[in-house]
VOBABA-528694 format. One line per field, with one value per residue: residue number from 1; chain; residue in one letter; z, y, x of N, C-alpha, C in turn. Coordinates in pm, whole numbers. Atoms other than C-alpha are relative to their C-alpha. Layout:
REM residues N
num = c(NUM  ...)
chaine = c(A  ...)
residu = c(A  ...)
n.w = c(Z  ...)
n.v = c(Y  ...)
n.u = c(X  ...)
ca.w = c(Z  ...)
ca.v = c(Y  ...)
ca.u = c(X  ...)
c.w = c(Z  ...)
c.v = c(Y  ...)
c.u = c(X  ...)
This chain:
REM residues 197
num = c(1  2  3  4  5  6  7  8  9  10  11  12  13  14  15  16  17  18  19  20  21  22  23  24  25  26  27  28  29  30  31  32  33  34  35  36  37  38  39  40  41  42  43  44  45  46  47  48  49  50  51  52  53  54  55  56  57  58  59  60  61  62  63  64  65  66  67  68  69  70  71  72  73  74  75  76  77  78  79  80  81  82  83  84  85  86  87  88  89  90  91  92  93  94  95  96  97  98  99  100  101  102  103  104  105  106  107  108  109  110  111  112  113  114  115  116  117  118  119  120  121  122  123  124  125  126  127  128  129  130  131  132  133  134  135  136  137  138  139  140  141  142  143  144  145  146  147  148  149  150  151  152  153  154  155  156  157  158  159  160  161  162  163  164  165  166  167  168  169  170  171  172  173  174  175  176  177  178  179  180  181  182  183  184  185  186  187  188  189  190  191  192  193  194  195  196  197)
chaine = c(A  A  A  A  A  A  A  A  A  A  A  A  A  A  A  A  A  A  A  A  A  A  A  A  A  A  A  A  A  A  A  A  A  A  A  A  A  A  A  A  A  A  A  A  A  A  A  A  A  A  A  A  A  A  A  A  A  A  A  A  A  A  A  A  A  A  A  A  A  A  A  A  A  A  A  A  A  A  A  A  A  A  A  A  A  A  A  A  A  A  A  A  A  A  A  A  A  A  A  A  A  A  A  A  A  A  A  A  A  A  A  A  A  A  A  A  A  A  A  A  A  A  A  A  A  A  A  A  A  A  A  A  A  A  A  A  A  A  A  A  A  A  A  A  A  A  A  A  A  A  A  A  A  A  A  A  A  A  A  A  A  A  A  A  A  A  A  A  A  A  A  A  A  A  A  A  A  A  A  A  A  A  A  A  A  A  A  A  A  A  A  A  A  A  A  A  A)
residu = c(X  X  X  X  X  X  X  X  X  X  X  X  X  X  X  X  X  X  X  X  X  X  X  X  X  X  X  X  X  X  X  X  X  X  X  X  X  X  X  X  X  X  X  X  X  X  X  X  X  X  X  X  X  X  X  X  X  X  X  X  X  X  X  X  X  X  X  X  X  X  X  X  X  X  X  X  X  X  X  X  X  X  X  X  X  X  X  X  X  X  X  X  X  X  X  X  X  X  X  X  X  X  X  X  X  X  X  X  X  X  X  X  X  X  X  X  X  X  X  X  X  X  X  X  X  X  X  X  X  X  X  X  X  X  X  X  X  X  X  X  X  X  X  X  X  X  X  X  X  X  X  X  X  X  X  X  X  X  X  X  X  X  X  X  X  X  X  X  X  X  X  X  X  X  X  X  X  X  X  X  X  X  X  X  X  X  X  X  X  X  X  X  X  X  X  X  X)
n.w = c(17  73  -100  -97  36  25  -144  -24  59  -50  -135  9  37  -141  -84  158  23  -116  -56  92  28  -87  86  -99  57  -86  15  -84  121  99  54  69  55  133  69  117  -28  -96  -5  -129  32  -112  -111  5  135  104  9  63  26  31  -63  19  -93  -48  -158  -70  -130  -65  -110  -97  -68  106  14  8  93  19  130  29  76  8  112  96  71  184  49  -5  49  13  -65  -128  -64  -183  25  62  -52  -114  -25  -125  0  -114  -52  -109  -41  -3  -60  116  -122  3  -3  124  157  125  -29  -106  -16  -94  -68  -6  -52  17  -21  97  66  144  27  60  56  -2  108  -22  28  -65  -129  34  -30  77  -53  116  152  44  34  -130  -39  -57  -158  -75  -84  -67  24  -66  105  -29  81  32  112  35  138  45  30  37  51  -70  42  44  -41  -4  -149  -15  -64  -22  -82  -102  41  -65  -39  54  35  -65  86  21  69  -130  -95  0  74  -45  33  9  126  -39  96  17  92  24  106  14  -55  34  -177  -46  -149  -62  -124  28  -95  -108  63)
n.v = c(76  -87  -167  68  -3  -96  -69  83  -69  -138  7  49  -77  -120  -41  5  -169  -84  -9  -76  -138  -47  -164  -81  -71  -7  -60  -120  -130  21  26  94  29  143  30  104  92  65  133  13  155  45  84  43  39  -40  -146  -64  -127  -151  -97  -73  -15  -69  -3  -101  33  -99  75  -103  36  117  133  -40  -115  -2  35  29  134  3  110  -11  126  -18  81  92  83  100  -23  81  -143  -21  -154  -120  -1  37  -127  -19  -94  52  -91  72  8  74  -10  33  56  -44  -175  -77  107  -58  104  -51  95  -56  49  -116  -26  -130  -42  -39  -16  106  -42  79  1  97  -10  106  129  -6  99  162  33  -56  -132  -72  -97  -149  -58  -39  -115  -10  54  -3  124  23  91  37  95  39  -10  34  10  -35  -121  -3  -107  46  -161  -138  -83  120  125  97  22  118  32  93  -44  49  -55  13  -118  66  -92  0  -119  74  124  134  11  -135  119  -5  -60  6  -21  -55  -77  -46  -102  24  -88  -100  -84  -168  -64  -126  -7  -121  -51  -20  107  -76  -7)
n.u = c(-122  -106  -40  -87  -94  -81  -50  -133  -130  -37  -85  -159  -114  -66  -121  -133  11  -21  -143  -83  -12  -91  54  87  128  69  152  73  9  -35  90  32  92  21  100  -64  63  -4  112  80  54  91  -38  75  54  -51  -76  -133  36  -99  43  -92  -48  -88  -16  -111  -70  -72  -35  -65  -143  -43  124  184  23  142  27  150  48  100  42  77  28  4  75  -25  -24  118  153  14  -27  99  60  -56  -105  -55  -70  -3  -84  -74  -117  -5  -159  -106  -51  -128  -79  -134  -58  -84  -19  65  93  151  119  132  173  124  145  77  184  43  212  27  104  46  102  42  76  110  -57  -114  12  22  133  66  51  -148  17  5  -86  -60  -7  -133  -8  -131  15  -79  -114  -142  -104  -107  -95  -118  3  -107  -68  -124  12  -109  -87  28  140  58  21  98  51  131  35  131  97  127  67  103  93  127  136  127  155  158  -29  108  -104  -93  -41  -167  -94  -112  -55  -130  -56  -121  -16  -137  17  -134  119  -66  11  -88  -42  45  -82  -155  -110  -80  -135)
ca.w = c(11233  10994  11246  11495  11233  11146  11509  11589  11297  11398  11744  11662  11467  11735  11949  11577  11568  11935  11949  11630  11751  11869  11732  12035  11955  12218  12251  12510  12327  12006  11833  11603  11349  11126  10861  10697  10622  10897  10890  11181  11230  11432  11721  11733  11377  11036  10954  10794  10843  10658  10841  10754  11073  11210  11541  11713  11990  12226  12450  12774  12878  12728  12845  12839  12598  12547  12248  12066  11823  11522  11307  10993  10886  10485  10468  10493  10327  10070  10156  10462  10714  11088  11015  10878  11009  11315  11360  11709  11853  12177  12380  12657  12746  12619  12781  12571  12708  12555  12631  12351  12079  11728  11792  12004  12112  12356  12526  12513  12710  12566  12650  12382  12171  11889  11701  11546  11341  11326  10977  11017  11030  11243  11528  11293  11415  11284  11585  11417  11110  11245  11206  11443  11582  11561  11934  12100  12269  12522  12460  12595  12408  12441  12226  12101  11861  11749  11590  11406  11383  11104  11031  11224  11049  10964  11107  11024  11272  11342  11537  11684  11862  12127  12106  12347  12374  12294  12078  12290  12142  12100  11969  12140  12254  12315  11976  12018  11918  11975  11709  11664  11473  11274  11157  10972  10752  10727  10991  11055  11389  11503  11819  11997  12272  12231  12281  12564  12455)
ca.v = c(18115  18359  18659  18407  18313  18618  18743  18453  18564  18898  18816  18573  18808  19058  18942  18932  19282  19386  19193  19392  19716  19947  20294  20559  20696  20898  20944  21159  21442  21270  21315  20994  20966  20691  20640  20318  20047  19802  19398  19338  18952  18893  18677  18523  18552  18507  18831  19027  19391  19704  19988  20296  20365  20649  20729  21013  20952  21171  21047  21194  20997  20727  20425  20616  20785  20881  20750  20813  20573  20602  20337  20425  20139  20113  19778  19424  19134  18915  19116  18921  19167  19205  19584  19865  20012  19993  20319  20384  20573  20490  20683  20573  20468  20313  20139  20106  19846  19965  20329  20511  20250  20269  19927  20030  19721  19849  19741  19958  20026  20211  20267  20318  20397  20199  20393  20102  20025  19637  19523  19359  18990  18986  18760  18491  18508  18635  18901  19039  19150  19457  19756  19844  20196  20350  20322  20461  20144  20092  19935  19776  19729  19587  19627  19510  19571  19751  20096  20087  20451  20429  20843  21155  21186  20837  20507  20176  20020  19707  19616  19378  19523  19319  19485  19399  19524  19464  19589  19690  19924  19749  19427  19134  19002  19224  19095  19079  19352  19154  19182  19153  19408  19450  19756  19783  20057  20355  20625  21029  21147  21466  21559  21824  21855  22012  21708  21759  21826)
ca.u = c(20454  20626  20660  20786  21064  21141  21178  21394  21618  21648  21738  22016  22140  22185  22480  22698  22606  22651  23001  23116  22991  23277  23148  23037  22705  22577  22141  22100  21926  21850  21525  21410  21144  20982  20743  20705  20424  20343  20196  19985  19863  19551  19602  19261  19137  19280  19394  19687  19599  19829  19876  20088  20275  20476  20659  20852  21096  21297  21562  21600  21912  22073  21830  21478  21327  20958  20799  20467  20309  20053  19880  19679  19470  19471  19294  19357  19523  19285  18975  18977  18882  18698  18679  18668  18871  19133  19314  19532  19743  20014  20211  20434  20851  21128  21374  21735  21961  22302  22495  22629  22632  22540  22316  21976  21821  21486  21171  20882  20551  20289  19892  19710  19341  19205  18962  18758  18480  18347  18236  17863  17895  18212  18091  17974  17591  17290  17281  17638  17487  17376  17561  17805  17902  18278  18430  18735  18850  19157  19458  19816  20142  20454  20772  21075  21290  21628  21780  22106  22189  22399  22518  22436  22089  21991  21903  21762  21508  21284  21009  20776  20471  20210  19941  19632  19261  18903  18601  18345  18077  17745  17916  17674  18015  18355  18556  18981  19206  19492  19747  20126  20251  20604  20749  21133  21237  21478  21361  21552  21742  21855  22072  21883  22139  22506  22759  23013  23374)
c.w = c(-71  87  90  -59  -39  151  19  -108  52  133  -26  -85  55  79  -105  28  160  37  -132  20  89  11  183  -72  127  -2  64  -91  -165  10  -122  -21  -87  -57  -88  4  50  -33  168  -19  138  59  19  -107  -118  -81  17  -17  -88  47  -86  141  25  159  34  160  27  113  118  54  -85  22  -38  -83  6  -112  -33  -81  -116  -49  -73  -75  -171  -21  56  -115  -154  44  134  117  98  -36  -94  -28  150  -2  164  -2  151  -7  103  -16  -50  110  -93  82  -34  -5  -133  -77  -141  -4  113  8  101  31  23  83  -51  -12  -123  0  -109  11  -82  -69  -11  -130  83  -27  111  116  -52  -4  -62  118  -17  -76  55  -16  77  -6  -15  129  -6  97  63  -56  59  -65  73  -125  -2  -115  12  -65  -35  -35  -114  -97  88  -24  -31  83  -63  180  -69  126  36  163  36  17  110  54  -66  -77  91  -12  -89  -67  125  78  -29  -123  14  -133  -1  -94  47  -123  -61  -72  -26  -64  16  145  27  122  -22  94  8  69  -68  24  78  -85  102)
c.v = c(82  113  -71  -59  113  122  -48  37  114  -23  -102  68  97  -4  14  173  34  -63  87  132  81  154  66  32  63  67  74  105  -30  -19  -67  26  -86  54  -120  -98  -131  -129  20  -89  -19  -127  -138  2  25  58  57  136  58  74  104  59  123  2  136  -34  91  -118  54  -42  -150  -97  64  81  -29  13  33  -42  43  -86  47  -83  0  -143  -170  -128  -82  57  -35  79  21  128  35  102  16  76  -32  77  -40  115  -62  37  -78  -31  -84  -61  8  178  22  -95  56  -104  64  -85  69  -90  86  -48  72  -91  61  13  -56  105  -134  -4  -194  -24  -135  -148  -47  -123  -144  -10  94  139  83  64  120  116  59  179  9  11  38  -155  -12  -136  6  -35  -1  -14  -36  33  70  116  -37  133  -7  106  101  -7  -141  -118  -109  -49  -148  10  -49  75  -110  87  -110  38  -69  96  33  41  -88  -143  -80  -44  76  -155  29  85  -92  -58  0  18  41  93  -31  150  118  147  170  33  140  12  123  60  9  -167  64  -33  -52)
c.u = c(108  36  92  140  72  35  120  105  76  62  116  52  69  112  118  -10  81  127  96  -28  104  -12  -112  -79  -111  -110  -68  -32  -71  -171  -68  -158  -27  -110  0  -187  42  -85  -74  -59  -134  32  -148  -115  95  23  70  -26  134  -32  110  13  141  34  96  23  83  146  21  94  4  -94  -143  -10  -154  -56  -154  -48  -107  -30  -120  -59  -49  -69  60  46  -130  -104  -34  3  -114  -31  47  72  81  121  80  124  73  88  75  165  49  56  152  123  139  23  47  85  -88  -124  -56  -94  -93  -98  -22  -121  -37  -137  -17  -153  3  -114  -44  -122  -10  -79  -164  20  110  0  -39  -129  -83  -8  101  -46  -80  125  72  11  133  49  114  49  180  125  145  94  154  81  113  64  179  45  127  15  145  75  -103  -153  -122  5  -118  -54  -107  -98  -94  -100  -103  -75  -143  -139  -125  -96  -77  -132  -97  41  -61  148  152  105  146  24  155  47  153  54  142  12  168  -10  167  -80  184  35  38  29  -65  84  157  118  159  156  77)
């Protein structure tokens, strides 16, 4: 309920922004980085992971850019906690739906890996408590979210990650990855490419 209000904020705040922005800002060329800590809310159990999250992005023309993703799992909320941990990593595409603005709303695709671990217990049953195995495990995400580039070198950013995928490695039944993850923070560009005179 709280992610879903604080989405809905964020998006009505967006056309205030995108009818006050008048500022060229052009991304062809422009190499973006983040680092910031990330919530992540399990979808089908009650759980508030922390992650520490970075990203590097490229743009190769003003709408697309190719993004790659990490997540560092540092623990969970309240003890309260399916694993041990839940590492991953995504790669994949943007797609940026204004030209050479200083506002960068996007939708993302990216394929991903969950490295995981399953704490014993996890399923609830007594055939749970053994001890699971770590597991590369497959995953699907979907993105939203926003840059404000707001000087040559700097930008704020948000964003809400979907996130889709399963345990699978010797767990009696496959237990849900899915998670929706927000990141915000301050993140670092640079233009790679000359701009045209």
């Amino acid at each position: 309920m709280k992610y879903s209000l604080f989405i809905l904020v964020c998006l009505g705040l967006l056309p205030i922004s995108l009818i006050a922005q008048k500022t060229v800002f052009p991304k062809e060329g422009i190499l973006r980085a983040t680092a910031t800590l990330s919530t992540g809310n399990m979808l089908k159990q009650p759980v508030t992971h922390i992650y520490l999250n970075g990203d590097l992005e490229y743009y190769v023309s003003e709408q697309v850019s190719i993004k790659g993703e990490s997540y560092y799992f540092l623990g969970s909320l309240m003890n309260n906690h399916f694993f041990e941990f839940n590492h991953s990593l995504f790669a994949g595409i943007s797609y940026h739906l204004l030209k050479e603005k200083t506002i960068d709303p996007y939708i993302a695709f990216q394929p991903g890996v969950a490295y995981s671990l399953a704490k014993p217990g996890t399923n609830g049953d007594q055939e749970s408590l053994m001890l699971y195995n770590a597991s590369p495990n497959p995953l699907l995400s979907l993105s939203i979210g926003f840059n404000y580039y707001a000087s040559k070198y700097f930008h704020l950013f948000m964003s809400t990650q979907y996130i889709n995928g399963k345990y699978l490695f010797d767990a009696p039944q496959p237990i849900s990855l899915d998670e929706l993850r927000v990141s915000f923070g301050l993140g670092f560009n640079l233009n790679l490419k000359k701009s045209k005179v």
